[in-house]
C-alpha positions in Angstrom: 11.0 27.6 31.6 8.2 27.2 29.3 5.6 24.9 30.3 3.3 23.1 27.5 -0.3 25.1 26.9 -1.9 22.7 24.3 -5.2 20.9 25.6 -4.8 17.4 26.4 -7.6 14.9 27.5 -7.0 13.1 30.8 -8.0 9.0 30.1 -10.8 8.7 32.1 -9.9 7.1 35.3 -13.4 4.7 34.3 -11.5 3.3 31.6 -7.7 2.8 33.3 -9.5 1.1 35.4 -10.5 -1.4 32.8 -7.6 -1.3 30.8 -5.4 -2.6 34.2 -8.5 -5.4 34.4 -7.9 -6.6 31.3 -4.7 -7.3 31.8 -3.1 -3.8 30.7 0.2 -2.3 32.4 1.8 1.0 31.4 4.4 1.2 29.6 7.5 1.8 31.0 11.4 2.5 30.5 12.1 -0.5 32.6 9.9 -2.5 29.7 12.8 -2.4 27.1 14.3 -5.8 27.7 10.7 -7.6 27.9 9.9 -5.5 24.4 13.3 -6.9 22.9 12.2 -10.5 21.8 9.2 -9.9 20.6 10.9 -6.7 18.2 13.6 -9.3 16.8 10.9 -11.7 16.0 9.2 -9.4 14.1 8.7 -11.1 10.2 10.2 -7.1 8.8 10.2 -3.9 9.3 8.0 -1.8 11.5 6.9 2.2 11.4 9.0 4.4 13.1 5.9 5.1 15.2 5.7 1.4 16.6 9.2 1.9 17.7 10.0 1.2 21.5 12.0 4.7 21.5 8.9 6.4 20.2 6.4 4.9 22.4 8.3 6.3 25.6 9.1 9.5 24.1 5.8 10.5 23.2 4.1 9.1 26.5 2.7 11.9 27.6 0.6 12.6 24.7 0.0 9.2 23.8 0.3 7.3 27.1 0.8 2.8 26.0 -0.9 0.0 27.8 0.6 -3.8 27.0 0.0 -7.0 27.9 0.9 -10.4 26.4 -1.6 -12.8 24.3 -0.9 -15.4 22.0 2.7 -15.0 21.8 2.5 -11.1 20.9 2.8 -8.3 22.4 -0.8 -6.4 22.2 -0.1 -2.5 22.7 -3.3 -0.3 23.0 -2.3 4.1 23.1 -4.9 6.5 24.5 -4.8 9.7 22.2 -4.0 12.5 24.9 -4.3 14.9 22.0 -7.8 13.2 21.0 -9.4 12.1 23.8 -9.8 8.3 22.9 -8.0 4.7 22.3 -6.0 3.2 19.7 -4.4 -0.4 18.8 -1.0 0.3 17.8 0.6 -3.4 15.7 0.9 -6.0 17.4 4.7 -6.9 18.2 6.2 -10.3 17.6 6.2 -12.8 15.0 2.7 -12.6 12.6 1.3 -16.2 11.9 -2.3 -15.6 10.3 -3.6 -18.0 13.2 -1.7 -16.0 16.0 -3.2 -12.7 14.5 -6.6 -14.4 14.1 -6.8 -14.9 18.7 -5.0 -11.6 19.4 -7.3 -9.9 17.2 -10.6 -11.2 18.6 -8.9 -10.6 22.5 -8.7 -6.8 21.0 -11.9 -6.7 19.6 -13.3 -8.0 23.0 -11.2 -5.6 24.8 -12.5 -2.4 22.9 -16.5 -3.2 23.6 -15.2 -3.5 27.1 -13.8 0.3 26.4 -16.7 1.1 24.6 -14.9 2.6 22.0 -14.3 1.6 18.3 -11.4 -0.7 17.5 -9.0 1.4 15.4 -5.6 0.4 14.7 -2.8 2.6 13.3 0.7 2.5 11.9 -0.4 -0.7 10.0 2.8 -1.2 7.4 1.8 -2.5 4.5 3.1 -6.2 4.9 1.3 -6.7 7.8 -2.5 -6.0 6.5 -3.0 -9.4 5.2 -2.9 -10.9 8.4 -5.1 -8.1 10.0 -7.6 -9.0 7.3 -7.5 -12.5 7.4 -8.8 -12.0 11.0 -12.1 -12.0 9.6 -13.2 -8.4 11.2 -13.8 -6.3 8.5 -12.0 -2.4 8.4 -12.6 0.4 6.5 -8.4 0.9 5.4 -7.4 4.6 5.4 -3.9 5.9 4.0 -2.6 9.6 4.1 0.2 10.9 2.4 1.2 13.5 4.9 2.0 10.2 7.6 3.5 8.0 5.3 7.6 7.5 6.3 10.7 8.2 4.1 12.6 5.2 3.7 16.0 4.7 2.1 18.1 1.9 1.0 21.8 2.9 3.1 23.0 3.6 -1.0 20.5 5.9 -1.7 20.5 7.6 1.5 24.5 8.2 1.0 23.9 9.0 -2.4 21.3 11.8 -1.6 23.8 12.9 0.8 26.4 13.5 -1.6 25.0 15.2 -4.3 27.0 18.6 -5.2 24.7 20.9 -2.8 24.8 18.6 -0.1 28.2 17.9 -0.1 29.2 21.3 -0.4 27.2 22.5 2.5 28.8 19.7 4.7 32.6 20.8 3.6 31.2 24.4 4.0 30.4 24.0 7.6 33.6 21.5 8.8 35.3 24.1 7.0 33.9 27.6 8.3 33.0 26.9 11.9 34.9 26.2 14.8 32.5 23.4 16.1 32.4 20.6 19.3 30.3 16.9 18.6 29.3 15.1 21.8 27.3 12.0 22.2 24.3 12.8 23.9 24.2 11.5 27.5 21.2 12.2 30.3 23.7 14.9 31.8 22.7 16.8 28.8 19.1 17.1 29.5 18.8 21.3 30.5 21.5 22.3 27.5 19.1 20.4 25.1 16.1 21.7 26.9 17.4 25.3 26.6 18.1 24.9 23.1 15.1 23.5 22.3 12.6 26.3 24.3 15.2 29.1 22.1 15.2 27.1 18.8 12.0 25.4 18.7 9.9 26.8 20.7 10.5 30.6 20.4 9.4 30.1 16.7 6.1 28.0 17.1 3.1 27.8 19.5 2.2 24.9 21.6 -0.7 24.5 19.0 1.2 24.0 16.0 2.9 21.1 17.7 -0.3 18.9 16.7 1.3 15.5 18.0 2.4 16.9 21.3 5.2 18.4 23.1 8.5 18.2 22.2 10.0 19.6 25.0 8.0 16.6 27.0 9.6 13.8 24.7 13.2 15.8 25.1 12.0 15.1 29.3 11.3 11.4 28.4 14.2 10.5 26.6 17.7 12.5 27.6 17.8 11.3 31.0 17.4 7.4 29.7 19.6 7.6 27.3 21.5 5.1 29.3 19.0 2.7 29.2 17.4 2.2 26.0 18.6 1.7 22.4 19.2 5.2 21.7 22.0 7.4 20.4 22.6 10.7 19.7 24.7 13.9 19.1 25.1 17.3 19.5 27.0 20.1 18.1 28.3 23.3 19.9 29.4 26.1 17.7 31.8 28.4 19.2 30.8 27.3 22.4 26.8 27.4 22.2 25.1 24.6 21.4 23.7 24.9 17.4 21.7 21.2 16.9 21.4 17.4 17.8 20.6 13.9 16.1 18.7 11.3 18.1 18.7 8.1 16.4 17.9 4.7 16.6 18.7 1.3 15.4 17.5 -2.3 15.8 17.4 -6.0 13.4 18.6 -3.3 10.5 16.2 -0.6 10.4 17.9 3.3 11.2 15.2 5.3 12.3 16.5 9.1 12.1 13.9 10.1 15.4 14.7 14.0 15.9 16.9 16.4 14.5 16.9 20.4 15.2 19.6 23.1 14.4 20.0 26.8 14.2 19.0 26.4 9.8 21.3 29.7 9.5 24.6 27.6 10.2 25.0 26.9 7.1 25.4 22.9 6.2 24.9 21.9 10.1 22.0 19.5 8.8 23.7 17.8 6.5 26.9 17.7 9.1 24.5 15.9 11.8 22.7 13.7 9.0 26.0 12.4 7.7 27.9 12.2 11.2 25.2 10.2 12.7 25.2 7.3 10.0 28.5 7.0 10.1 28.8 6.7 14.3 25.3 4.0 14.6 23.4 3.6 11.2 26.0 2.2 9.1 24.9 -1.5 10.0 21.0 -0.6 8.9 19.6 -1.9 5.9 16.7 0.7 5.6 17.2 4.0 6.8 13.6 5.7 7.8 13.4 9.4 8.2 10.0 9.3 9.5 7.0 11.8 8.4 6.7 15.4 6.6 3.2 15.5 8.9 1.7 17.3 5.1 4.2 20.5 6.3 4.9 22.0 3.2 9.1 23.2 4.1 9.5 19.9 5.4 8.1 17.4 2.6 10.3 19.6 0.0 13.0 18.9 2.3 12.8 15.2 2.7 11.6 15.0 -0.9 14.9 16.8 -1.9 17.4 14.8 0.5 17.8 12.1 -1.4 15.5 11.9 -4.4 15.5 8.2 -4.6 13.2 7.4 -2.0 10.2 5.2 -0.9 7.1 6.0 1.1 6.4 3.8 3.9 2.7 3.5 3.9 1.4 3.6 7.8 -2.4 2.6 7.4 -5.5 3.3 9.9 -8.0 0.2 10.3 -11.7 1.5 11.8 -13.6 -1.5 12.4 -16.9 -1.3 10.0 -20.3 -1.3 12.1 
């Protein structure tokens, strides 16, 4: 079984220590049902990255710390891959006065970490409010995190353009294939196709954001117990790709997809397959980040042309 070789930085047990005395808990599974309220309260549409789904799946690399001030809910990540804190948005209903408190708690809470207050995965509609907080940011954007989004028309519409549609027909036609909903008894067949497929073709260090195989660990066996979904496909017998996806107050997050690329149209199979099983009440379909990787912007550039970039900002507090 391979076993993760990228560096990651322990949070110093100095600052857990003052994360749990300022009021911090860790994020857990058990969490999603507190997390709910605040998510449908939410005045529109969040990142993928703010996601509840993400947060757990990528909790090794980037461990979350809540709490709850001023009717939100005030989520703080420790970069793993980094070696420092970050504000993720805060979750709940934005008033400018509600922002105002919870940002001045967060800026009290950083000097306590001595570490500068950075936010990230700030969406566009939400900087007003972080700026009418009266701290003052230095606002970054970068095109290789910004998210795909769709309207459900245009993502169908991208789906069935001449190539895409062919490919699909190609592969319902050609193979002799199985589709299963993903449940946590699928946790080793995924892990096994994953250490072949993904992880046979890459080192540890190219997975910049963290392991994969760790959020596969996170999220297969809890598939029971969060808002997830997801499918995968066995071709003549062995399994060939899976879908995990996500959706919540109308926004279908596409989270992961992998397949063996040399089945030919198995992409667009699992793309079209798992709209029409959980995405076909979404109003925005969001197929996340390229990460700047040059095969996979022209990819998602190319799915469906008619597209929007989700902007997903970094605040650094000036000074």
């Amino acid at each position: 079984m391979k076993s993760d070789t990228k560096k990651y930085y322990k949070i110093p047990q100095k600052m857990l220590e003052i994360f749990l005395a300022r009021g911090y808990q860790e994020l857990r599974v058990e969490d999603q049902s507190l997390f709910d309220p605040y998510y449908d309260s939410m005045n529109e549409h969040w990142s993928a990255n703010t996601s509840f789904l993400n947060l757990i799946g990528w909790r090794d690399s980037y461990p979350t710390y809540f709490k709850i001030a001023e009717g939100l809910l005030i989520n703080i990540t420790y970069l793993n891959t980094e070696g420092y804190p970050v504000a993720v948005p805060f979750v709940g209903n934005y008033t400018e006065e509600k922002i105002k408190k919870a940002m001045q708690i967060l800026k009290e809470d950083f000097a306590g970490f001595d570490a500068q207050l950075i936010i990230m995965d700030v969406v566009p509609w939400m900087l007003p409010y972080y700026e009418a907080s009266g701290i003052q940011f230095e606002i970054e954007d970068n095109r290789d995190y910004m998210d795909y989004t769709f309207t459900p028309e245009q993502f169908l519409a991208g789906m069935d353009t001449q190539d895409d549609r062919y490919r699909y027909n190609y592969f319902k036609r050609r193979f002799a294939y199985e589709t299963e909903e993903i449940t946590p008894f699928h946790r080793e067949e995924i892990r096994e196709f994953m250490e072949r497929e993904w992880c046979g073709e890459k080192t540890c260090e190219e997975c910049h954001c963290g392991c994969l195989l760790r959020v596969i660990d996170n999220l297969v066996p809890v598939f029971d117990k969060i808002r997830i979904n997801g499918i995968l496909v066995r071709v003549e017998g062995k399994m060939a790709g899976l879908c995990i996806v996500s959706c919540r107050n109308g926004l279908g997050v596409y989270q992961y997809k992998n397949a063996v690329n040399r089945i030919k149209g198995i992409n667009e199979y699992l793309l079209r397959e798992s709209f029409e099983r959980y995405l076909q009440s979404a109003d925005t379909i969001n197929y996340t980040e390229d990460m700047g990787v040059e095969n996979l912007r022209y990819y998602k550039e190319h799915m469906a042309p008619a597209h929007t970039l989700l902007s997903k900002l970094t605040l650094t507090e000036r000074g």
